[in-house]
C-alpha positions in Angstrom: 104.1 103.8 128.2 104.6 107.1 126.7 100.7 107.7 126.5 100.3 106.6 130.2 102.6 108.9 131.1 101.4 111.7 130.0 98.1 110.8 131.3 99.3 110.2 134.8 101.7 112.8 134.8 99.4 115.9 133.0 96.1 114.9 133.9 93.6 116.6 131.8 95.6 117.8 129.4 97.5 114.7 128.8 94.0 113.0 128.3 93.1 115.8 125.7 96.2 114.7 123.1 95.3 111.1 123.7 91.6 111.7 122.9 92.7 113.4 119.6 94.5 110.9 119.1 91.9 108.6 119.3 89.5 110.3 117.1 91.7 110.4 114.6 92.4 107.4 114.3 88.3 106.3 114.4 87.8 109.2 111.6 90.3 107.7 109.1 89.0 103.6 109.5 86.3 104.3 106.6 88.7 105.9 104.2 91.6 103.1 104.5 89.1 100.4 104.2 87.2 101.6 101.3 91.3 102.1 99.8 92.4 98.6 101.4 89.3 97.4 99.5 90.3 99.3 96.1 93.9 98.1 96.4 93.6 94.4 97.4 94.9 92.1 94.9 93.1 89.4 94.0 94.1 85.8 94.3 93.7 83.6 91.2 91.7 80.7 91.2 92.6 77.5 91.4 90.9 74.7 88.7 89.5 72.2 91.0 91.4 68.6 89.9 88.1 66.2 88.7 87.8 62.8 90.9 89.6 59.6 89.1 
């Protein structure tokens, strides 16, 4: 709502924050998932139960 706002209600320059916003946000997806991918905990396996 906020965002719309300011779009609606500056025009240009309330496109300009959102766009910086937005390009932000794109320029920091490689480094957390490359740290989501260091961090991740891994689950432990299961032993598969042998047929009777």
């Amino acid at each position: 709502m906020v965002a719309t706002g300011a779009v609606v209600g500056w025009g240009w320059f309330g496109c300009l924050p959102l766009g910086v916003m937005f390009l932000v946000a794109g320029l920091l997806v490689p480094s957390t998932a490359r740290w989501a991918e260091r961090t991740r905990t891994r689950t432990p396996t299961v032993p598969q139960r042998q047929a009777a």
